[in-house]
C-alpha distance (Angstrom), angle and dihedral (degrees) to the residues before:
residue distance angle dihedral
X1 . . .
X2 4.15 . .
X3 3.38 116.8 .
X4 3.98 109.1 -109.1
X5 3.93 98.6 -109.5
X6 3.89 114.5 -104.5
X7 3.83 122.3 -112.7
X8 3.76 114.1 -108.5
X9 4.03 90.3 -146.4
X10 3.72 95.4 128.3
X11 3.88 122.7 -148.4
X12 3.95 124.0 -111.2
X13 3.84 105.2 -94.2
X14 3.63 112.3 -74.3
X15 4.18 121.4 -127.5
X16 3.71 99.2 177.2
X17 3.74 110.1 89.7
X18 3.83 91.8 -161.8
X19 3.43 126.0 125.8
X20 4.12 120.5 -86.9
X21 3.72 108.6 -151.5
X22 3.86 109.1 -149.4
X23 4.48 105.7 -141.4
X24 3.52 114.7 -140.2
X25 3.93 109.7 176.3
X26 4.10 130.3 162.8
X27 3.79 128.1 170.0
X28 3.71 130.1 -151.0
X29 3.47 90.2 -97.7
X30 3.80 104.0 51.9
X31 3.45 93.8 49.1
X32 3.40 104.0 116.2
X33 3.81 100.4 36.8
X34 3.37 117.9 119.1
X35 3.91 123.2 -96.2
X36 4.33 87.1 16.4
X37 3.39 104.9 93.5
X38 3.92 113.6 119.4
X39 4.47 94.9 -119.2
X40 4.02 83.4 44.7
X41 3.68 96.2 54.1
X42 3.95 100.4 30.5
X43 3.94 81.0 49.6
X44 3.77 105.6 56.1
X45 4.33 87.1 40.2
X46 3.60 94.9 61.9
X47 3.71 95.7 39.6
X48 3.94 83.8 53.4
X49 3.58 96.5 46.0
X50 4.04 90.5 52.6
X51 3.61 84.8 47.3
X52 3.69 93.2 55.3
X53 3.68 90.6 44.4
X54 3.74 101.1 -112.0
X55 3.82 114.4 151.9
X56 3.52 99.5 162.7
X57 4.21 100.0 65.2
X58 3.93 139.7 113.8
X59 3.69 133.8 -153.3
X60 4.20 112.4 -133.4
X61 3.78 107.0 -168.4
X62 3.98 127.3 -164.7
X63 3.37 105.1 -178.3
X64 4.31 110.5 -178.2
X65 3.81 98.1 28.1
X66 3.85 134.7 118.9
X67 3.56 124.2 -115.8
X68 3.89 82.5 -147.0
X69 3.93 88.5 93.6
X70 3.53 144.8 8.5
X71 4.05 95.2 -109.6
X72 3.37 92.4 119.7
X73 3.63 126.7 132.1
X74 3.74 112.5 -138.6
X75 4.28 87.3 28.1
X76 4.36 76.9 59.3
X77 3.91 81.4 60.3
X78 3.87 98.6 43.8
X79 3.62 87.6 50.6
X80 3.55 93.6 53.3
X81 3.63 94.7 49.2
X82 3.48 97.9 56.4
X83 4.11 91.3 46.3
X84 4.07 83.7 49.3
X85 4.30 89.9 51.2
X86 3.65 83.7 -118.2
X87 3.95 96.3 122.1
X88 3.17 129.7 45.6
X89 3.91 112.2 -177.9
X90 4.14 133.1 12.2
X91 3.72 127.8 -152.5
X92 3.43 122.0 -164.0
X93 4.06 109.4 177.8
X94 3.95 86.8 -132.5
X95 3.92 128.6 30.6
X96 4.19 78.0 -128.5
X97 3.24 95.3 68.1
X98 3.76 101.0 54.3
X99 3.73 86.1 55.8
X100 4.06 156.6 -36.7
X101 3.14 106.9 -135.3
X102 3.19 128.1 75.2
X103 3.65 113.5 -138.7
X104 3.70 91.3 44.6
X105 3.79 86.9 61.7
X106 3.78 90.6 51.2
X107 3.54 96.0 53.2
X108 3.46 95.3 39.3
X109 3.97 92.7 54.6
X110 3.64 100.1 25.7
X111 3.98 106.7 37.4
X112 4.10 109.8 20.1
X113 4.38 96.8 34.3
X114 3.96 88.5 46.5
X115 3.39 97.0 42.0
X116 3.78 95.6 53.1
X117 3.66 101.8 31.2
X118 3.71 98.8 -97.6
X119 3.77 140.8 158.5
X120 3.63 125.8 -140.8
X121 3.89 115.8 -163.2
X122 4.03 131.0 -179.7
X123 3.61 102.0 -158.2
X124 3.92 100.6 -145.8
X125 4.16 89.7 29.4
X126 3.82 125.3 81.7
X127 3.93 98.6 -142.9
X128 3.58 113.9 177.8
X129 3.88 106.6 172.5
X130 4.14 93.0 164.1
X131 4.23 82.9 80.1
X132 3.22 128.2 73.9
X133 4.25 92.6 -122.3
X134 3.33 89.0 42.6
X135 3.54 107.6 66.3
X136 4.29 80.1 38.4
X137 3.49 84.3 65.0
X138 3.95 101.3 39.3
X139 3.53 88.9 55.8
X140 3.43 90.3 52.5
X141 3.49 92.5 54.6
X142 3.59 90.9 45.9
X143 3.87 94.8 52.8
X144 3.91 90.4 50.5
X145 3.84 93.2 56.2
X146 3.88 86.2 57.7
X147 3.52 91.4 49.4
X148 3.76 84.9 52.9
X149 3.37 97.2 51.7
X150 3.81 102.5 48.2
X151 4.24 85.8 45.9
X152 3.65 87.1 59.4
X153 3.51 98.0 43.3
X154 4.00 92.1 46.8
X155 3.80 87.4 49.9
X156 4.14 100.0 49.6
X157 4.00 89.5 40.0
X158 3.76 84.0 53.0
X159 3.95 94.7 49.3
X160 3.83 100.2 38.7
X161 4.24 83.6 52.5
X162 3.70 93.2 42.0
X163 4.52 85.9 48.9
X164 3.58 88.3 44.3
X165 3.68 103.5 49.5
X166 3.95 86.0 43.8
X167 3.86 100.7 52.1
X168 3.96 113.2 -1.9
X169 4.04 93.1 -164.9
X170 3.73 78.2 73.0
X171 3.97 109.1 129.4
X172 4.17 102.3 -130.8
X173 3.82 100.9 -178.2
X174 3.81 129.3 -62.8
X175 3.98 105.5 26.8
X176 3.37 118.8 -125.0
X177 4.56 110.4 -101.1
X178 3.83 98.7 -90.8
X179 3.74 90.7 38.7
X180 3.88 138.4 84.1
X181 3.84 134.1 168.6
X182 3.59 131.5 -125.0
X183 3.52 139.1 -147.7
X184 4.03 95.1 -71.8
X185 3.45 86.4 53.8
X186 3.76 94.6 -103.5
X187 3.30 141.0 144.2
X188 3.75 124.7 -103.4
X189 3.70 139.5 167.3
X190 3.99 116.0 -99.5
X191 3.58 92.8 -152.5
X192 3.81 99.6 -158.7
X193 3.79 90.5 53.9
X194 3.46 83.0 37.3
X195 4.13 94.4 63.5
X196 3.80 88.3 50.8
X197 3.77 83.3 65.1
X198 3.48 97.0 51.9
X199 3.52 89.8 46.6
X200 3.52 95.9 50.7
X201 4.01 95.8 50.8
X202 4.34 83.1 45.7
X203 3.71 92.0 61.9
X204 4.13 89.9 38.7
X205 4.32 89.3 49.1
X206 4.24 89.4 53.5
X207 3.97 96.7 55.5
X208 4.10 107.0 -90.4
X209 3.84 120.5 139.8
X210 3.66 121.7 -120.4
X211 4.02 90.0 -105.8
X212 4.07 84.6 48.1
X213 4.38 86.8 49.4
X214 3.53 93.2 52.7
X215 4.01 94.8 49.0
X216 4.14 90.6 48.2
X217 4.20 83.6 49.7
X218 3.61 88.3 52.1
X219 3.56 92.7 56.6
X220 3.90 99.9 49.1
X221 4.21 120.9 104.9
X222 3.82 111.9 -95.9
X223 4.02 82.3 -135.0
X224 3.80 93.1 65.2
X225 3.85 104.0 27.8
X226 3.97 134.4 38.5
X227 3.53 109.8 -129.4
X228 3.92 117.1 -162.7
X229 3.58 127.1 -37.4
X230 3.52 89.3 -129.2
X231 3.43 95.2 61.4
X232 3.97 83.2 -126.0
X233 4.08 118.5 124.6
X234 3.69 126.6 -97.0
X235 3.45 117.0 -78.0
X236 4.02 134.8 -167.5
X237 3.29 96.9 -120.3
X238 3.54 98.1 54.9
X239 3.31 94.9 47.0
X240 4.09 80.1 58.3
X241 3.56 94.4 55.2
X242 3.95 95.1 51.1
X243 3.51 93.9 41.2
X244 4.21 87.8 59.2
X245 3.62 96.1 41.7
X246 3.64 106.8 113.6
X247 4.18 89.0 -156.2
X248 3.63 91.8 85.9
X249 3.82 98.5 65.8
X250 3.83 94.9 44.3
X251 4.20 99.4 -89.1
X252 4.12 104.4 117.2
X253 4.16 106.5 -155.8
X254 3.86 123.8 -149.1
X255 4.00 130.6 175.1
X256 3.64 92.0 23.9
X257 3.96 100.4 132.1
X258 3.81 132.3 23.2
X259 4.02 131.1 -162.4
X260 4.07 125.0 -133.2
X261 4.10 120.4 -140.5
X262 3.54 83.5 -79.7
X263 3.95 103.4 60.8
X264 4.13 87.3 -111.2
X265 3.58 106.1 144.4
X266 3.98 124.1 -139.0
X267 3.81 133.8 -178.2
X268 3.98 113.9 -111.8
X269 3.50 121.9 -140.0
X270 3.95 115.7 -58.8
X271 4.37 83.3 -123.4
X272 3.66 88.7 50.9
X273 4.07 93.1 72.2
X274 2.84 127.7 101.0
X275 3.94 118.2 -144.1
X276 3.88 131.3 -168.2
X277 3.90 139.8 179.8
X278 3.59 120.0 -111.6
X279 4.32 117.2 -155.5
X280 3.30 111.6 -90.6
X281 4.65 89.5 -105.8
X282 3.42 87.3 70.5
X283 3.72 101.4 52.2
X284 3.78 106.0 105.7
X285 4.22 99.0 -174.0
X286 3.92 98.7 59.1
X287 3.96 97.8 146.1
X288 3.87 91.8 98.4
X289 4.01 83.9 -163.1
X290 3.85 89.6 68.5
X291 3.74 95.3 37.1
X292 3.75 97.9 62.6
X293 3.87 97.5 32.5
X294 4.08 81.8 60.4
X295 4.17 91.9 38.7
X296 3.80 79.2 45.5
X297 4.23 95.2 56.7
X298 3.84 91.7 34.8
X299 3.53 97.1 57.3
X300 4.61 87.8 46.0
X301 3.86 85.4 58.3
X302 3.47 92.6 52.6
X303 3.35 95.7 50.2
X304 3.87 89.7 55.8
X305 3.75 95.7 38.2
X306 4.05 121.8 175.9
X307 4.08 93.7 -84.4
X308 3.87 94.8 65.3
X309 3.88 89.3 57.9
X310 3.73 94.8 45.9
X311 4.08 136.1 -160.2
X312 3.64 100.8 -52.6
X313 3.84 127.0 -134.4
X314 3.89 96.4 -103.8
X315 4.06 90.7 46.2
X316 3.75 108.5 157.1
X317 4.24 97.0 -8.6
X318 3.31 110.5 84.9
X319 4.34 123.4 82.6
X320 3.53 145.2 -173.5
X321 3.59 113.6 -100.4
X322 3.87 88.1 -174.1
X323 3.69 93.4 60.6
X324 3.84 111.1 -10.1
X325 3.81 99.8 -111.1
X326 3.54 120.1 127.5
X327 3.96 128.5 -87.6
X328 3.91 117.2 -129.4
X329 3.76 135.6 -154.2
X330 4.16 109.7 -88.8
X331 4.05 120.2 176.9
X332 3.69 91.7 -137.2
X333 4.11 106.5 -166.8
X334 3.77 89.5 -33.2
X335 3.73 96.9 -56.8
X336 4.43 116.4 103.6
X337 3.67 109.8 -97.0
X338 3.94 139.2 -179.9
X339 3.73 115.8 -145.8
X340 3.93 126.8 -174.8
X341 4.05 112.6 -88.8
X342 3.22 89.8 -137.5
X343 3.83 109.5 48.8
X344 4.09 85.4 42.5
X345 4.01 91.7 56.5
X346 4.15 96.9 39.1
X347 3.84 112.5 -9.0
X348 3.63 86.8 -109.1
X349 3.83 111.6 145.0
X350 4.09 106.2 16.2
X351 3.79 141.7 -73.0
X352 3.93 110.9 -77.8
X353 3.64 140.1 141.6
X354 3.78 150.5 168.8
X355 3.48 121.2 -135.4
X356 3.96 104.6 -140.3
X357 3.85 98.4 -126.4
X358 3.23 91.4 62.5
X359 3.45 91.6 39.3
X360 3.52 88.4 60.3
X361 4.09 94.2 44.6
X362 4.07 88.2 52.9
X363 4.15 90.6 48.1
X364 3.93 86.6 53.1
X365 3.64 85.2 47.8
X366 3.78 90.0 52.8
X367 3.77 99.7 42.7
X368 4.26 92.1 57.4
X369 3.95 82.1 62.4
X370 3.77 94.7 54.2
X371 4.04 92.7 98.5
X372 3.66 87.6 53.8
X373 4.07 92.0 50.2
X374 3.26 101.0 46.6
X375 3.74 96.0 51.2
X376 3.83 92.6 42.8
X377 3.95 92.8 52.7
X378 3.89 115.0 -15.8
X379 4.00 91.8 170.9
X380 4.19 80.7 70.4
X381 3.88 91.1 47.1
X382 3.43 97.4 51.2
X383 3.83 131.9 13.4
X384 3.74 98.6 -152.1
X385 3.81 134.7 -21.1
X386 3.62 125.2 -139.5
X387 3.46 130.7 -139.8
X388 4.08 122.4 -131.2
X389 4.04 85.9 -101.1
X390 3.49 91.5 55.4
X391 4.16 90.9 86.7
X392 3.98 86.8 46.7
X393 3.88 90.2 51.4
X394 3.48 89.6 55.5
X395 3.83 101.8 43.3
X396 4.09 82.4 55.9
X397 3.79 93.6 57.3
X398 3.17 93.8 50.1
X399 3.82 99.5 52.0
X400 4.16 76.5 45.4
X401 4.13 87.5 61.0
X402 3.93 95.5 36.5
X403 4.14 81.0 51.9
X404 4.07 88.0 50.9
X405 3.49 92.5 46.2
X406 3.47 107.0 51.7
X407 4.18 87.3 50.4
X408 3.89 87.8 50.6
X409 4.18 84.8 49.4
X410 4.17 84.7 46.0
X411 4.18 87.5 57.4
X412 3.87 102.4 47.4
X413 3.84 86.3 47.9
X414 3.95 86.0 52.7
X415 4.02 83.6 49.3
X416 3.50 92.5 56.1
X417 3.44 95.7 52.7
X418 4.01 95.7 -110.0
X419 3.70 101.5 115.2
X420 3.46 132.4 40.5
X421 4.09 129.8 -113.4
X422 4.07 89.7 -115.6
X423 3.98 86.6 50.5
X424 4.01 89.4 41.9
X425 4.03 80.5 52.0
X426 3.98 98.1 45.2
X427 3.83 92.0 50.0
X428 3.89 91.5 48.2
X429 3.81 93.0 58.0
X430 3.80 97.7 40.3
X431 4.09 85.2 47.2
X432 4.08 93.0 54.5
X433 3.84 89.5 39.8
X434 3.80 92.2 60.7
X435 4.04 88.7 36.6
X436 3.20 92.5 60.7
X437 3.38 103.5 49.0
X438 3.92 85.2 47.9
X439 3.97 92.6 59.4
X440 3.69 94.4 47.4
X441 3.89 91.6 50.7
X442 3.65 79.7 57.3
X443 3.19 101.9 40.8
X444 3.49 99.6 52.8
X445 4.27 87.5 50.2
X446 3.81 110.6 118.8
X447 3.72 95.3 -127.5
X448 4.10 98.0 152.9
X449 3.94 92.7 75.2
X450 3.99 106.7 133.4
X451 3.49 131.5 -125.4
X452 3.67 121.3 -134.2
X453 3.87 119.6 -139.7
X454 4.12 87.7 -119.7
X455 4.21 88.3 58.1
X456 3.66 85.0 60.6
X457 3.55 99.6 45.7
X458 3.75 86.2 47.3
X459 3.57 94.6 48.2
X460 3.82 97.6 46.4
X461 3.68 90.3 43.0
X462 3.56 90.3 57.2
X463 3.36 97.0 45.8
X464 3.62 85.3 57.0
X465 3.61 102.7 55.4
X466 3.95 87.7 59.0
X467 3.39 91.9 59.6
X468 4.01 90.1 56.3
X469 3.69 88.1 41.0
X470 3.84 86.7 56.4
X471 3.78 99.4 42.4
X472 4.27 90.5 49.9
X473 3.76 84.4 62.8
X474 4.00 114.3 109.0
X475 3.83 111.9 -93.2
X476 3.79 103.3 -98.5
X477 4.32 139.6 146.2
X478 3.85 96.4 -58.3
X479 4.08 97.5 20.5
X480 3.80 99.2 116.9
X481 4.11 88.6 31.9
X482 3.94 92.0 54.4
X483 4.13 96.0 41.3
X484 3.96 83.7 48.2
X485 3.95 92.5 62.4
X486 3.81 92.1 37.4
X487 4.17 86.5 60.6
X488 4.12 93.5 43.7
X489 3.43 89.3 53.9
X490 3.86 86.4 73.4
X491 3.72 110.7 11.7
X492 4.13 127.8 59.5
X493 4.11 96.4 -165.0
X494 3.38 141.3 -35.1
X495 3.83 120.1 -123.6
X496 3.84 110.9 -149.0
X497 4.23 116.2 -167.7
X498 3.77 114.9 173.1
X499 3.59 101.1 -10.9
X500 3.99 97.4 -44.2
X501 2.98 148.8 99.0
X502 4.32 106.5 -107.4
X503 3.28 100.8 170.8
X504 4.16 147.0 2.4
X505 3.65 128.5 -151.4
X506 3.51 118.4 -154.0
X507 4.12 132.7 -145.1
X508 4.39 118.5 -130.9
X509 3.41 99.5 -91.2
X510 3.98 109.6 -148.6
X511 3.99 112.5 -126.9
């Protein structure tokens, strides 16, 4: 395919002598649309940017990713440079390919390139968005590449259902581990990866956990077994995943999941999916033994589910002091437990827990040494105490930004031709008028007042004695929710090492 010639419209002379980072972006979708292919569009960039005289640029591919969001590796790093002041103008060869959507172009243009001093340039498109028709017409632009996007997306969701409802051994994409696809485009069993499944739902059928699957996969010979395709080590929640997908014995599931603007997946209603047969030569888990022993254990946990054990008190406190990841709730022979994240996930670290009486007993233990803390080092206690104008400081900056951003609302609508310069003027004066007053409210706020080392201890103490108010409440719906925000009122996180509690972290308490 030629490369579409490159307009010899020059730039005005660039000053800034920061870097220009040339996009080049295609999705699965658009790959075989003419003039998106990755050489295509990384070729006509640089042969514009030499054109424009620009030495000092770099080309940041993401080749595979929507233009639906901005979760997009190498965009991540574009952003990032612009925040940092480290780029100073991106070129994209088509407003498409900077993004879809439309309000993610807006803010990208509008918000992040103004507020850093950025230019944003469409190689083959003359956007002017300093004029009034300009912007008119970038936003038009902008609002047809979401239209774009969504009519794509409507049309390959439509063909990949129609291809699966016609002929489920249809490959759609990534195969499934334990799969491959052939020349027809079909699926087919890869038995080695295939074994691994077997394997996998062997070890699930005789009473491991999915943390105590992944550590027996771990330990099987490469020769025998295929370990991940990834090259990465078992994990627990892997193993989950395979274990509850229905592809394995023979049932093929479509429409199960959905993702918002933001590439956030979510779970669609269990009627909404759509289920179909494979033949019987692609079934992988044939031992009907093993099938219903793991049918069997699925449908126990579901029957327990996550709500009937509840938030627990310690929810999102405690931390490893072996290797810093967080400790998790664990029902340990009937009594409340915390077990290290990381073991419990992929048996790194080592097996150790707390049980959460005695957790409880050591943080009482703790909390009668709080005098001695605080006087010994209260900058370790406490990172900074606030004083009761603190909230009222805040409140005023706030009503300072709101102020700020209506004005800055006030001069894009005078941009875009909707308000006049005498109403642009009007709204400036009435904005600094009320600013003004604003910053000498604050600055006239006695903000300096000390804090003594006893109005800590008092405070913290305090603190404290609502959380054992809380937790001498009768178990109930809510219990171990409403002693859980009693204790982060007070307390960042809890590091546990060997049993104990080595070290506390404590929240700002306000004065």
């Amino acid at each position: 395919m030629p490369v579409a010639a490159v307009s010899s419209k020059t730039l005005p002379p660039l000053v800034d002598t920061r870097e220009t980072a040339l996009y080049v972006r295609v999705s699965d979708d658009e790959q075989a649309e003419e003039g998106y292919s990755i050489p295509e569009q990384t070729d006509f960039l640089i042969q514009w940017a030499h054109l424009q005289k620009i030495k000092n640029f770099k080309v940041y591919v993401d080749d595979g990713y929507t233009g639906k969001n901005m979760n997009r590796p190498d965009f991540q790093k574009i952003l990032h440079g612009i925040e940092s002041g480290s780029i100073g103008m991106v070129v994209t060869k088509k407003l498409n390919r900077l993004s879809r959507n439309l309000i993610d172009t807006l803010w990208f243009v509008l918000e992040l390139c103004v507020n850093h001093n950025c230019r944003y340039k469409s190689a083959t498109e003359d956007h002017d968005t300093s004029t009034p028709s300009g912007l008119a017409f970038f936003q038009i632009m902008a609002t047809f590449a979401e239209y774009t996007s969504n009519q794509i997306s409507y049309d390959v969701k439509a063909t990949m259902t129609k291809i699966f409802e016609d002929d489920p051994r249809r490959s759609l994409g990534q195969t499934a581990f334990g799969f491959a696809s052939n020349d027809e485009k079909l699926l087919v069993i890869n038995e080695r990866e295939a074994a691994t499944i077997r394997k996998m739902w062997e070890f699930y059928a005789e009473g491991y956990g999915y943390r105590g699957v992944a550590m027996r996969l771990n330990d099987l010979t490469p020769d025998e077994f295929a370990g991940r395709r990834n090259g990465q080590p078992w994990q627990s929640e892997i193993v989950k995943a395979m274990i509850n997908n229905p592809i394995y014995i023979g049932k093929r599931l479509r429409n199960q999941r959905y993702k918002d603007r933001h590439g956030k997946g979510y779970y669609r209603p269990m009627e909404e999916w759509v289920f179909k047969d494979l033949p019987e030569e692609l079934i992988i888990i044939k031992d009907e033994e093993v099938a219903q022993k793991v049918l069997q254990r699925l449908g126990i946990k579901k029957k327990v589910g996550r709500k009937t054990a509840g938030k627990s008190i310690f929810s999102g406190l405690l931390v490893c002091g072996h290797c810093g990841s967080k400790m998790y709730s664990w029902n340990r022979f009937g009594k409340r437990s915390y077990i290290c994240g990381n073991y419990r996930v992929s048996g790194g670290c080592f097996c150790h827990w707390i049980n959460q009486d005695t957790l409880i007993e050591k943080l009482d233990t703790e909390m009668k040494f709080l005098p001695d803390m605080i006087r010994s080092n209260p900058e370790k206690t406490i990172v900074n105490a606030s004083t009761k104008n603190d909230q009222k400081r805040r409140n005023l900056e706030a009503e300072l930004a709101k102020v700020e951003g209506k004005f800055h609302r006030q001069w894009e609508a005078y941009q875009a031709g909707v308000v006049s310069l005498e109403q642009l003027q009007k709204a400036k004066a009435a904005a600094e008028k009320e600013k003004e007053c604003l910053r000498k409210e604050i600055d006239s706020m006695d903000i300096e007042k000390p804090v003594t080392k006893q109005e800590i201890l008092n405070a913290l103490q305090n603190s404290y004695e609502q959380f054992r108010k809380a937790l001498e409440m009768q178990p109930s719906d809510g219990y171990a929710e409403v002693v859980n925000v009693a204790l982060k009122k007070f307390l960042k996180s809890i590091e546990i090492r060997d049993k104990e509690i080595h070290s506390l972290s404590f929240q700002s308490i306000s004065i």
